[in-house]
N, C-alpha and C positions, 0 to 999 in steps of 0.2 A: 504493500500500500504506500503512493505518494504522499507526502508531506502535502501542505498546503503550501499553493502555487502564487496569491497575489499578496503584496501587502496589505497591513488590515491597517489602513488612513484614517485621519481627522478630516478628512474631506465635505466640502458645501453642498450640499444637494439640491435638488430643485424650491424654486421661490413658492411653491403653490401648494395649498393646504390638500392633504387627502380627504377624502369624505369617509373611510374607516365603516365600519358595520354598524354604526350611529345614525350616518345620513342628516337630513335636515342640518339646521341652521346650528352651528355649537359656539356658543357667545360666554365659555364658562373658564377662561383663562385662569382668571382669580380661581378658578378650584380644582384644576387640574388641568394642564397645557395639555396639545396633542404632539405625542411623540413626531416630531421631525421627519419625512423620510428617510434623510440624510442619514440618521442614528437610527434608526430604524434597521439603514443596510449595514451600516457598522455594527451593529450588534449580533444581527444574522451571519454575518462574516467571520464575529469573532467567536459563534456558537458553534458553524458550520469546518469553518479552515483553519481554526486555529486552539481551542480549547479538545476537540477528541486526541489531538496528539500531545496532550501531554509535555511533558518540557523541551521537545523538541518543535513545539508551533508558540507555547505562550509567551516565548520573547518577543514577539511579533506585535503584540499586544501591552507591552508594559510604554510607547512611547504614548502614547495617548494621555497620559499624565502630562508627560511635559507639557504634550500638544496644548490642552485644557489649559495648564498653570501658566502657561503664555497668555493665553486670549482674555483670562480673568482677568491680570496683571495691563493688559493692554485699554479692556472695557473698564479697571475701575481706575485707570489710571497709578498704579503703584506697582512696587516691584514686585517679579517670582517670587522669592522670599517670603512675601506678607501675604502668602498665597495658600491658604490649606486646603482637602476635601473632606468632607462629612458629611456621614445619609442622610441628614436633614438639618431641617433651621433647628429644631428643637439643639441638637447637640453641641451646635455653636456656642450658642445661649449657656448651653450649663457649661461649657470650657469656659468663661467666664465669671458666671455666678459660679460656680464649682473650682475656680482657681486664684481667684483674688485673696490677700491676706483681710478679711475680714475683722472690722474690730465691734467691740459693742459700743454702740453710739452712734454710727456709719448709719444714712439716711439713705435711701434710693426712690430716686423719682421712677414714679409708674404713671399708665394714660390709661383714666376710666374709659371700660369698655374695648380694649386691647382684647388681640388674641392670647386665650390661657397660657399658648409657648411662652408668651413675652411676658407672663405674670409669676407664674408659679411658680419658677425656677429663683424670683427674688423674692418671692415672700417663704419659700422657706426660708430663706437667712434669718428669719426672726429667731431661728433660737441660736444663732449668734450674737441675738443684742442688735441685729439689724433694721431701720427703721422704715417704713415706706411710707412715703409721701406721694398722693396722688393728685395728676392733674385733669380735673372736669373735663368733660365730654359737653360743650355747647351747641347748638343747632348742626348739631354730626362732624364738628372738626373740634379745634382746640386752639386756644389765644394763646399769644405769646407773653401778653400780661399774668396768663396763670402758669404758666413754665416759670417766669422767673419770679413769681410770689413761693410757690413750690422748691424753688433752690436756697439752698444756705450755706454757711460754713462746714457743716457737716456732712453736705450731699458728698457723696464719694461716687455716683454716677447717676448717669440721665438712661434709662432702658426705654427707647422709642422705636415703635416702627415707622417706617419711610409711610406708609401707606397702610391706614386702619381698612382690618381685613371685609368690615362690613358699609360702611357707609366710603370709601374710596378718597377722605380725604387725604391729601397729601400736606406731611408735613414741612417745614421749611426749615431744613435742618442745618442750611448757615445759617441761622439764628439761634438757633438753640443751642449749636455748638459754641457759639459766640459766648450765650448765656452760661453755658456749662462753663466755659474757660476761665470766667470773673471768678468763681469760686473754687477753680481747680480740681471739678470734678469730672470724670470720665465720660463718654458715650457711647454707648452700645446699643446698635441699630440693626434691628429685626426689616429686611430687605426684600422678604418674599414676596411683597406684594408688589414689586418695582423693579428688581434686576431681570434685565431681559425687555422691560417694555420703557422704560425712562429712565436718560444720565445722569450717572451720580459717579460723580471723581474723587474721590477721598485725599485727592494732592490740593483739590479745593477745597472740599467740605471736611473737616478735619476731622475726621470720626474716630474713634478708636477701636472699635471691633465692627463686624459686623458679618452676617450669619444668613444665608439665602438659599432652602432645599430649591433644586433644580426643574420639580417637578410640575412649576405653573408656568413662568412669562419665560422664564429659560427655555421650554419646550425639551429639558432634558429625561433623561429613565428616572424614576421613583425612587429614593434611596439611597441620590446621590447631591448633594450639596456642595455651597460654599463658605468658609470663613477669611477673613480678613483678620488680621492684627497688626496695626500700625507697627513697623522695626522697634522701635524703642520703648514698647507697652509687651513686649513676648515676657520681659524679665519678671513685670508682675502678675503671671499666670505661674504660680508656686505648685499649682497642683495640676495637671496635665499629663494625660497617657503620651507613651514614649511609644512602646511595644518593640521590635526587633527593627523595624524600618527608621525607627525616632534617633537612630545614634551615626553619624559619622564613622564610615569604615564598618558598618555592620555585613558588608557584600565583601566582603575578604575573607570570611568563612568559608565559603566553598573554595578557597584557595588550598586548603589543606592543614596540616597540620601545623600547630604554633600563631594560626591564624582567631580561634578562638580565646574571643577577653572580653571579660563582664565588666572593663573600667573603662567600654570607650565614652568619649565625651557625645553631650547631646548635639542633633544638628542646629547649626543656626538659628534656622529661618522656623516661619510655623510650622512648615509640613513637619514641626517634629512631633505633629500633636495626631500624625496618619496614623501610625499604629504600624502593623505590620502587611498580614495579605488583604487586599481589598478589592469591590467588585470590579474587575477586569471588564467584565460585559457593559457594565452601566455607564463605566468611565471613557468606556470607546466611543458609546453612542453619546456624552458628555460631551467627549471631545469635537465630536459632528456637528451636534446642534449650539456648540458655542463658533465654530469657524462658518457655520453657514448665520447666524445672525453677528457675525463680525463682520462676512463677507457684505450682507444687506444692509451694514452702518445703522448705530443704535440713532442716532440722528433720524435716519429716513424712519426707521421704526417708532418713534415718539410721536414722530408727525402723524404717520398714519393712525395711531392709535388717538391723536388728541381730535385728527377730523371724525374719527368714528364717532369717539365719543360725546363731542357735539352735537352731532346729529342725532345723538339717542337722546342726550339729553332735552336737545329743543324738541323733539318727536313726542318725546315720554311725559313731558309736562302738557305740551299743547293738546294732549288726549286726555288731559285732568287727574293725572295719576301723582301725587307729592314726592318729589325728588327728595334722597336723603339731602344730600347740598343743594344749595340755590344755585339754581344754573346758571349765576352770572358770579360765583363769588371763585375767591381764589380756591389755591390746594385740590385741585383736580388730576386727576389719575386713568387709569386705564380701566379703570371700577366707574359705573351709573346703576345707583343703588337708589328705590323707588318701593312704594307700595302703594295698595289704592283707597281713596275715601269709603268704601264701602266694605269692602273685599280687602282679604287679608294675602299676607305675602306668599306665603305658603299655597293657599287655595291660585292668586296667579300664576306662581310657578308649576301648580298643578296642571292647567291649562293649556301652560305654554309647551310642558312635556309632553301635554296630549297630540300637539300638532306639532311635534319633534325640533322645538325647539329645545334644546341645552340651556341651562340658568341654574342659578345655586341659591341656595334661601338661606343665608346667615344674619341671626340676630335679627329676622321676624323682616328681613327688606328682600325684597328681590330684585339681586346682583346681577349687571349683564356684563360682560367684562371682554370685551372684541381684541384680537391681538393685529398684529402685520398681516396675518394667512387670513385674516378674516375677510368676505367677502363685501363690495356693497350688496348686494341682493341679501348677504343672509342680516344685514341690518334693515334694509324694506321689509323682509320677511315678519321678525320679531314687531315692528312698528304696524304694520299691516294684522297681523294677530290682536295686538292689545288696540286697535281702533275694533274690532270686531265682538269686545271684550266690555262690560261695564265697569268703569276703574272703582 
């Protein structure tokens, strides 16, 4: 039996969404991207040609990492280095709340109505003595006058997401970092709902961590994540899995003898927080769907997603249906999150499943969330449905 014959690439795939065995209209970004083609054949590739053979095909497959840690480092603006991967946002989050030296007294701002990932991981610290301070949830966004009433000497960090999971506001998080700096407290920003559909350069925005599962606006496999940790913020992550990949010179083992030592030094950079074997399949098709929305420029992709969702929003109001955000206010996203005067969210997104359309009901609104692959028709579609509909 031959080995496998092509390389298994990070390769761009086609610009155009599949329609998959769902069909209809699928506007549900925010809650689950659709796998990529591109990673899609990277992942068949790397199931087909390269994992039955065993360690004579999986070398084939370990550049994809790089590939990935490039196009991160490129899309957020910072180095390989400040580049990790992790199966989801959740484990980002707790490499931070789980590695910081904790004292009692230490305050951490939270955002009413955040998602649980971005709560829970800091209100356990309370039996550290840890304190949480929370900042109000206003007409579906959040003031910057109550960010910085909420910060103090004490604050030891700001836990925000770029973009709250239910109503789509988007925060402004040069300001908040700004706000965080006056008191010298940290930031740590939960990104899923924004890496992959709008810019965020952390050589601008000066954030200190920041943590994005791959499986909504990235259009990556399930399982497979991003973290970020600014260079000079890794030192205060005291507590952090290492595993056999986490040290410097751990690949001289298979050298042979004299090559085994349990005193090597840790690596550098974040990736020393990988661990050791990790999903080879998920990280290939990773690798796909970040060089094919590199190749499409996140640029073009913001645009298109800000014309969609314009048009859902002036669509969705002028049907009389109540927009979580006012359709003319700032902090807007790749989220139009809506329910109706009479009818509840749940009961329209029942509706809307009935005539295949795709939507996701969190926190009682109903989310439409269009990415680049999105089509115009499958936004006539959705607007055409809900005019058919009593809001």
């Amino acid at each position: 039996m031959s080995g496998p014959r092509r390389p298994v690439g990070a390769t761009a795939g086609a610009t155009t969404g599949a329609t998959g065995a769902t069909g209809g209209a699928y506007l549900d970004y925010a809650g689950f991207g659709r796998l990529r083609p591109a990673a899609v054949a990277a992942m068949r590739t790397a199931v087909d040609e390269a994992l039955p053979y065993g360690s004579a095909g999986v070398g084939r497959l370990f550049g994809a990492r790089n590939a990935a840690r490039q196009s991160v480092a490129r899309l957020l603006g910072c180095t390989p280095d400040e580049v990790a991967f992790v199966p989801n946002t959740s484990t980002g989050v707790h490499l931070v709340a789980d590695g910081l030296d904790w004292r009692p007294g230490d305050r951490v701002v939270l955002f009413d109505r955040d998602f649980p990932a971005n709560v829970r991981p800091w209100l356990r610290l309370r039996r550290h003595g840890v304190e949480p301070v929370w900042v109000p949830m206003r007409d579906g966004g959040y003031r910057l006058e109550d960010v910085a009433r909420a910060l103090g000497p004490a604050t030891r960090l700001v836990a925000v997401s770029h973009v709250n999971f239910a109503t789509g506001f988007r925060c402004d998080l040069d300001r908040i970092c700004a706000l965080a700096a006056e008191v010298g407290a940290l930031v740590c920003v939960d990104a899923v709902q924004s890496f992959g559909a709008l810019p965020l350069s952390v050589a601008e925005t000066p954030v200190d961590f920041l943590a994005a599962g791959a499986h909504k606006w990235l259009c990556g496999p399930p399982g497979t994540g991003v973290f970020y940790c600014r260079a000079d913020r890794l030192e205060l992550l005291r507590s952090t899995p290492t595993g056999w990949y986490g040290h410097q010179g751990a690949a001289e083992v298979s050298k042979g003898p004299g090559h085994l030592r349990y005193d090597l030094p840790e690596r550098a950079g974040v990736a020393r927080v990988e661990g050791g074997m990790y999903d080879l399949v998920g990280m290939a098709g990773l690798a796909a769907a970040l060089a094919e929305l590199e190749e499409t420029g996140i640029t073009a992709v913001a645009e298109r997603v800000r014309t969609l969702t314009d048009r859902l929003r002036t669509g969705i109001a002028e049907l009389g249906h109540p927009l979580a955000l006012p359709a003319d206010a700032a902090g807007h996203s790749g989220v139009v999150s809506f329910t109706g005067r009479r009818t509840g969210g749940v009961e329209i997104a029942r509706r809307l499943t009935s005539a295949g359309i795709h939507v996701s009901v969190p926190d009682g609104f109903v989310r439409v969330s269009p990415h680049f692959w999105t089509t115009d028709e499958e936004v006539s579609e959705i607007l055409s449905e809900l005019a058919a509909q009593k809001p």
